[in-house]
ZALUM-768351 format. One record per residue (C-alpha): residue number from 1; x, y, z. Coordinates in steps of 0.5 Angstrom, whole numbers. Each point is the difference from the previous one (the first is absolute). Example, Ala and Ser with C-alpha at 12.3 -4.5 7.8 and 13.67 -1.06 7.14 Angstrom:
{1,{25,-9,16}},
{2,{2,7,-2}},
***
This chain:
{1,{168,147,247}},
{2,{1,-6,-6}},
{3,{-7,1,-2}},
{4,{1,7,-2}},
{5,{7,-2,-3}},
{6,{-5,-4,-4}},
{7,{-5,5,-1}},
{8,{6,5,-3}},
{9,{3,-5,-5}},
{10,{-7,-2,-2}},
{11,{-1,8,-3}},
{12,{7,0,-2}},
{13,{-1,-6,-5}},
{14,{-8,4,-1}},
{15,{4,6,-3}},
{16,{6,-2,-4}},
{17,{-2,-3,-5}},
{18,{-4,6,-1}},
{19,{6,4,-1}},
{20,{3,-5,-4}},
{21,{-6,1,-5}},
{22,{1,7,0}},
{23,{7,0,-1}},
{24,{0,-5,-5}},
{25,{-6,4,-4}},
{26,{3,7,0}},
{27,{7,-3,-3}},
{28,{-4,-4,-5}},
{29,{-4,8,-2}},
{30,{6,4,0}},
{31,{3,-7,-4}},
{32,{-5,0,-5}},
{33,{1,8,-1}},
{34,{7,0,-1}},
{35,{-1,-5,-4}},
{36,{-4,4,-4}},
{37,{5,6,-1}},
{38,{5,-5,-2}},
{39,{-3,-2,-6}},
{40,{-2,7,-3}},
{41,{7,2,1}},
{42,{2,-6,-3}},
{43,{-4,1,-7}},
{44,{3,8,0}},
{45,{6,-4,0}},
{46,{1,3,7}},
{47,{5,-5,3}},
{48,{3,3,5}},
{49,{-6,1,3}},
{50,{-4,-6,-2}},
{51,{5,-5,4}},
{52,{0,3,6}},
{53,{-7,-1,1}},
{54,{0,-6,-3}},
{55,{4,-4,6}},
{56,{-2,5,5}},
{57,{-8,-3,-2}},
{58,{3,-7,-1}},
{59,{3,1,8}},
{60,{-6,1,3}},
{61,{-4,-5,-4}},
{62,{4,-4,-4}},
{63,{-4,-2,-6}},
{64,{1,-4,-6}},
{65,{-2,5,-5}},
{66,{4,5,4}},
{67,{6,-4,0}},
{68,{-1,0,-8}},
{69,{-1,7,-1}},
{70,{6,1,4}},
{71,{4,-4,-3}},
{72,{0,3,-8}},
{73,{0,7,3}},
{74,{7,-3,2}},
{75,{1,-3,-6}},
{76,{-1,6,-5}},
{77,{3,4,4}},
{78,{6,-4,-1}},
{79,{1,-4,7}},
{80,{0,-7,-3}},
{81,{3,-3,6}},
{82,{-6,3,5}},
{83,{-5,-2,-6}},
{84,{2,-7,0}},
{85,{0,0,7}},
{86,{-7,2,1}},
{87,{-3,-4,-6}},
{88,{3,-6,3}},
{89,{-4,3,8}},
{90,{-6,1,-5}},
{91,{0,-8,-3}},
{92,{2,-3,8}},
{93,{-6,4,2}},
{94,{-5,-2,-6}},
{95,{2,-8,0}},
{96,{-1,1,9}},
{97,{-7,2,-1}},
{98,{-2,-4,-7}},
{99,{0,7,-4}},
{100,{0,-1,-8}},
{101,{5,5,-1}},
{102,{5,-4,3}},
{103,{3,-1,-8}},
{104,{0,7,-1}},
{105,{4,1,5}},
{106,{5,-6,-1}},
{107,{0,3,-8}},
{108,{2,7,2}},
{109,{6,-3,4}},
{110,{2,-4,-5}},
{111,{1,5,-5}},
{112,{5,5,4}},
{113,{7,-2,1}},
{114,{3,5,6}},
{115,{7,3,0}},
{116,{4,-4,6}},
{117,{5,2,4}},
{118,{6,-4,3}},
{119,{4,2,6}},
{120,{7,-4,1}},
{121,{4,2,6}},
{122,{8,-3,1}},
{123,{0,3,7}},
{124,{-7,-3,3}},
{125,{4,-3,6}},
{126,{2,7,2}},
{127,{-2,2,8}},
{128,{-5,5,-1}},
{129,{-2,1,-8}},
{130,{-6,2,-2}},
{131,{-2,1,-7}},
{132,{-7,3,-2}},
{133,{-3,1,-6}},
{134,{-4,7,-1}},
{135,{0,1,7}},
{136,{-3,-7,2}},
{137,{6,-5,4}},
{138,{0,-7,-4}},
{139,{1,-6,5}},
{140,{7,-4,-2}},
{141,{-5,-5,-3}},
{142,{-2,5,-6}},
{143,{7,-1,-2}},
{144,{0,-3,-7}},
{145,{-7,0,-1}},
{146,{-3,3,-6}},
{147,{-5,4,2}},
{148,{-5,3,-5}},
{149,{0,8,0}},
{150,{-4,6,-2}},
{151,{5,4,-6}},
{152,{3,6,1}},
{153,{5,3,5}},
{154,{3,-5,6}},
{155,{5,2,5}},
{156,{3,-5,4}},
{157,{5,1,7}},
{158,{3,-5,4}},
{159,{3,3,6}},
{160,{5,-3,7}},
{161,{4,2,5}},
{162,{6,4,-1}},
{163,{0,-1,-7}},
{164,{-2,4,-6}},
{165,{-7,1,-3}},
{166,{-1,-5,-7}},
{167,{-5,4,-4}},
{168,{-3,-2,-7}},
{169,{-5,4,-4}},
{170,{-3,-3,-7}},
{171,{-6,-1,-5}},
{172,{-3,-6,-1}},
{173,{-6,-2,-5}},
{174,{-6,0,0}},
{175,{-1,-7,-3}},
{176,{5,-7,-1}},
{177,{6,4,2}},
{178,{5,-4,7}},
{179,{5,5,3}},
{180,{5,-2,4}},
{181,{3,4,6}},
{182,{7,-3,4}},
{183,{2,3,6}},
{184,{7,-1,0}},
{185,{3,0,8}},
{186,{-1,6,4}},
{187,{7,4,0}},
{188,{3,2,7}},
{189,{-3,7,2}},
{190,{6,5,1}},
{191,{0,2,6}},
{192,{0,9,2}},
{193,{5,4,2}},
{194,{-1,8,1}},
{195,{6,4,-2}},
{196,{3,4,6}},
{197,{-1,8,-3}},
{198,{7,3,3}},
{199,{1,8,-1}},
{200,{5,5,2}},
{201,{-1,6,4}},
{202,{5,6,-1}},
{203,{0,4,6}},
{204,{0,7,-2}},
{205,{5,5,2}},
{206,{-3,7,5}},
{207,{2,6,-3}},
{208,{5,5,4}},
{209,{-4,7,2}},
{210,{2,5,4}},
{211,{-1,2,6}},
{212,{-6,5,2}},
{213,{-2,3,6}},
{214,{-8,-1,0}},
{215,{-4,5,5}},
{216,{-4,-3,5}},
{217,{-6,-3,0}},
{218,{-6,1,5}},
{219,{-2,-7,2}},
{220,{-7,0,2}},
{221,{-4,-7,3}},
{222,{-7,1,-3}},
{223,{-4,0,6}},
{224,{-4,-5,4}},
{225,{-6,-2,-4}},
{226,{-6,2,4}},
{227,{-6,-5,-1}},
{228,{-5,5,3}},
{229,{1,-4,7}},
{230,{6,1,5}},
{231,{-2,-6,3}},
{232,{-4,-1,7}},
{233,{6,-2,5}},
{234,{-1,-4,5}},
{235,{-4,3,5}},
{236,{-6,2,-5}},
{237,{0,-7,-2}},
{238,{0,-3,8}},
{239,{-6,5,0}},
{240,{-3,-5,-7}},
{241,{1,-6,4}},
{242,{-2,2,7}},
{243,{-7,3,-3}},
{244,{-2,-6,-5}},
{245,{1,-6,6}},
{246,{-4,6,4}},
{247,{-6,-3,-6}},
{248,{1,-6,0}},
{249,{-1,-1,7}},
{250,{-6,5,0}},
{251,{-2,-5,-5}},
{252,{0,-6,4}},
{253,{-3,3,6}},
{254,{-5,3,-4}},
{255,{-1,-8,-2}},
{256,{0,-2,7}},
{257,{-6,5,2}},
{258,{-4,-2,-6}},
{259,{2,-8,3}},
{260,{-3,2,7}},
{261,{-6,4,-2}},
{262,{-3,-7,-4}},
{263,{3,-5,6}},
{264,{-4,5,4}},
{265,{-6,0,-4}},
{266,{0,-8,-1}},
{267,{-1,0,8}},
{268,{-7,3,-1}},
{269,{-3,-5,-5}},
{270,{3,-6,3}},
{271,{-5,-4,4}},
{272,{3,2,6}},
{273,{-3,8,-2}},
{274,{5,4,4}},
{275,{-2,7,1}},
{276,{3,6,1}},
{277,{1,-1,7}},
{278,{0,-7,2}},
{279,{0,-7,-3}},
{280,{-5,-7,2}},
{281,{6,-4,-1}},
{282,{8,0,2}},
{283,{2,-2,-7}},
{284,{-3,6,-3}},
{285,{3,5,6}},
{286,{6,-3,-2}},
{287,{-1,1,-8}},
{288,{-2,8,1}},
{289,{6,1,5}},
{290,{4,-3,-5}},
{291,{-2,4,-5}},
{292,{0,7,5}},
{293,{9,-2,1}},
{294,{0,0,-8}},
{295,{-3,6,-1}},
{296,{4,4,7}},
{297,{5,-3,-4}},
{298,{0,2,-7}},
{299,{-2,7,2}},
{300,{7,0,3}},
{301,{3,-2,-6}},
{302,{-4,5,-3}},
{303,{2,6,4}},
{304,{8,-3,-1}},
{305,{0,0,-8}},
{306,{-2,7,0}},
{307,{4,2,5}},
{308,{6,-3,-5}},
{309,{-3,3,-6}},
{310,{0,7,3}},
{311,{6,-1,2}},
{312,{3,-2,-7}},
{313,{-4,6,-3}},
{314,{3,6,4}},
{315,{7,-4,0}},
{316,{0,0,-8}},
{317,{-3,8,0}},
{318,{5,2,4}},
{319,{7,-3,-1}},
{320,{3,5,-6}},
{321,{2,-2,-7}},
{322,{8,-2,0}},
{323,{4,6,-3}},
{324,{2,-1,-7}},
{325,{8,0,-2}},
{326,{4,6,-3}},
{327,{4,-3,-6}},
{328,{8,1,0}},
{329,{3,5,-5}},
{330,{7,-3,-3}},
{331,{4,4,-5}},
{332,{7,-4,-3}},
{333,{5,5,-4}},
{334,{5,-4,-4}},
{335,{8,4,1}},
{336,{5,-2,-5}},
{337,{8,3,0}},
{338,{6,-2,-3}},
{339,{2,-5,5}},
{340,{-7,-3,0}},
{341,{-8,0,1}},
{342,{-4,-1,6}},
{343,{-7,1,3}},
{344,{-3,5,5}},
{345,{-6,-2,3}},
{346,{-5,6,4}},
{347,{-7,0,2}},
{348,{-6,1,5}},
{349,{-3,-4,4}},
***
């Protein structure tokens, strides 16, 4: 068992590094490809284009001259923090692997001044806050620290429990700007009451009319649904029964005649070779006359399940339909006078 656990690590270790090349080859082709379409989009200007591919190429095989190409596509299209950032990322991996464009990149970083971001809170031992930064949670120590950051539009939010919502949304400079955000303490969230809706019912009054004698009326039930079918009745559902036992037991006789007729015919091919009239051997007589009481009895059986699935067939041919019902007729007269009004009921039935 050891020597085969062996034996599978063995090919495990053969075939991994072989996958590993692959992968690690196929992310340096697509790599090299985005980087390719990054710079033509970049000399049309097309920034919008031309950073996307450039970092997705740099996160698949990151690059020193990838790092640079990013980092002025940044630069031009006016995201100096990221710019600066990248180009410092450019100059660490050029001294690592004693590349001489180390100074270039240095050079490019020195000459940008992001815009800075600072983030105050008077609050921040509240139980539960929360503040984030276009969507990303700051961690308690990022409080007070000048953070360089993109230009353009930000939005900072700072959330607790059961207090109101802080909202600040602004612009910031592409370079050599420090804005600063104070978050004063959250305010108590008031709670919510529903407003009980009351309403007034006015009660209409009923009018007087006079009193009307009304004809009668014929009221006349509608007849019974007549499904096509007035029902078996009992009898003729006893005949049912009585006929689907007789088969079934005309099945189990008839499996028991066919039981019998195989034993009987196995005591020919045994060595003791009975024949039709005697057997050699007492263990071969008592096998034929044990396959004859099987077969006398399920001819019995037989003869009983037809009998019983006769006698359900005739009972269930004779016995009658039961007679449908004849619906009642009722007819209700209204009577009116001057000392009241009253109801007569009449019918047939």
């Amino acid at each position: 068992m050891r020597t085969k656990i062996l034996v599978l690590l063995a090919m495990c270790a053969a075939f991994t590094p072989a996958i590993v090349l692959a992968q690690s080859a196929q992310d340096k082709a697509d790599a090299e490809a985005l980087f390719n379409a990054g710079k033509a989009a970049l000399a049309q200007n097309n920034f919008a284009e031309a950073c996307p591919k450039f970092a997705e190429s740099q996160r698949r095989d990151p690059a020193i001259g990838t790092a640079l190409y990013l980092a002025e596509c940044y630069e031009r299209s006016g995201r100096m923090a990221s710019a600066w950032a990248l180009f410092h990322q450019a100059e660490d991996m050029a001294n690592q692997r004693r590349d001489n464009r180390a100074p270039i990149a240095k050079a490019r970083a020195d000459r940008l001044v992001p815009s800075k971001l600072v983030v105050l809170t008077t609050g921040a031992d509240t139980p539960g806050l929360e503040v984030r930064r276009d969507g990303e949670r700051l961690s308690s120590v990022q409080f007070g620290l000048a953070s360089p950051i993109d230009g353009g539009r930000h939005v900072i939010v700072a959330t607790a429990p059961g207090k109101k919502t802080f909202e600040w949304t602004g612009d910031v400079p592409e370079q050599r700007g420090i804005v600063t955000v104070t978050i004063p303490p959250l305010e108590v969230a008031a709670a919510q009451t529903t407003p009980i809706a009351t309403a007034t019912v006015t009660v209409p009054t009923p009018p007087v009319t006079a009193t009307t004698t009304i004809p009668s009326v014929p009221t006349t039930p509608p007849p019974p649904t007549d499904s096509g079918s007035r029902g078996l009745g009992g009898g003729k559902i006893a005949g049912l029964v009585v006929g689907a036992v007789g088969l079934a037991v005309i099945g189990v006789g008839t499996t028991m005649g066919l039981v019998a007729n195989g034993n009987y015919q196995a005591t020919s091919n045994t060595p003791d070779n009975c024949t039709s009239a005697t057997c050699p051997t007492q263990a071969g007589a008592n096998d034929r006359n044990s396959a004859k009481t099987l077969a006398d009895l399920s001819t019995g059986v037989f003869i009983g399940g037809s009998i019983a699935f006769v006698g359900g067939l005739v009972l269930f041919l004779v016995l009658p339909k039961p007679a449908k019902t004849t619906a009642a007729r009722l007819t209700v007269t209204p009577l009116f006078d001057a000392q009241g009004g009253g109801a007569m009921l009449s019918g047939r039935f």
